[in-house]
BALUM-399072 format. One record per atom (N, C-alpha, C): x, y, z. Coordinates in steps of 0.2 Angstrom, whole numbers, plus 5000, padded with zeros to 4 digits. Atoms other than C-alpha are relative to their C-alpha. Layout:
// residues N
XYZ...
END
This chain:
// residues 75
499350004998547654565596500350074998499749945001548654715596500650014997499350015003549954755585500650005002499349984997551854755589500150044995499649935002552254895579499350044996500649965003550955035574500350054994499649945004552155155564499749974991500350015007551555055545499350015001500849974999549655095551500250084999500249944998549955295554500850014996499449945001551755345546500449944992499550015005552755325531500850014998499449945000554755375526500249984993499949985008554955425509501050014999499249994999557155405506500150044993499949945004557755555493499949974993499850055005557955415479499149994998500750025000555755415481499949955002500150054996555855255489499649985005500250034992554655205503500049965002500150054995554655115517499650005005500650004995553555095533500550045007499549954995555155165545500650005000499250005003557055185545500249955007499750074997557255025557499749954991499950055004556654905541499950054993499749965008557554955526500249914998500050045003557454775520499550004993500650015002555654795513499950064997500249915004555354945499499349974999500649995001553654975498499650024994500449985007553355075482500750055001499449955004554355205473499750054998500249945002553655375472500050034992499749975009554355405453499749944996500550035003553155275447499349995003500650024998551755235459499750085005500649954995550455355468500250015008499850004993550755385489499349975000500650045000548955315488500049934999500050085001549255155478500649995004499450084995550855095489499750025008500049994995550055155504499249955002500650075000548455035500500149934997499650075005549554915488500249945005500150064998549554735493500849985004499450034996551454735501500050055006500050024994550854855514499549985003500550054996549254785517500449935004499950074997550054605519500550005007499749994996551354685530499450045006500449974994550054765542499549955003500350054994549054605545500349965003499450064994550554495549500250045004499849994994550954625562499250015003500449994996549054635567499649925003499850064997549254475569500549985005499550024997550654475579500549975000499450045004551954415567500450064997499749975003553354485562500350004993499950005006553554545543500649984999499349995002555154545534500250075000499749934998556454665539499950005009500149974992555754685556500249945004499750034996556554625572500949985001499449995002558354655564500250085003499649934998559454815570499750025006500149974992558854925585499250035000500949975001556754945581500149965009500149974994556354995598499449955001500750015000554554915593500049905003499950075003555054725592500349985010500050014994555954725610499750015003500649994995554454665620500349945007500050044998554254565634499849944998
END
């Protein structure tokens, strides 16, 4: 099955505060925090793994499908 949204496979957004997330439609869901964790360990660490099989599954994480994410209005 093909993902509804690819952007947590291929991109990250770092907010000035070192915050990450997976994109600036879900700002529910931090990811990791630069100013104590590695860009490797939140980028392989188990909230965005878990987040990248529920949408490779085809399920909607938390945060996602809230505000104007472009990805989520599908047919």
């Amino acid at each position: 099955m093909q993902p509804i949204c690819t952007l947590p496979f291929t991109h990250f957004l770092v907010e000035r505060d070192g915050t990450v997330r997976c994109c600036c439609h879900n700002v529910e869901v931090k990811f990791g925090d630069l100013n104590t964790q590695t860009l490797d360990e939140i980028w392989h660490g188990d909230i965005y793994t878990k987040f990248r099989d529920l949408l490779s599954d085809g399920l909607l994480p938390d945060g996602c499908g809230k505000g104007g994410c472009p990805c989520v209005k599908r047919g």
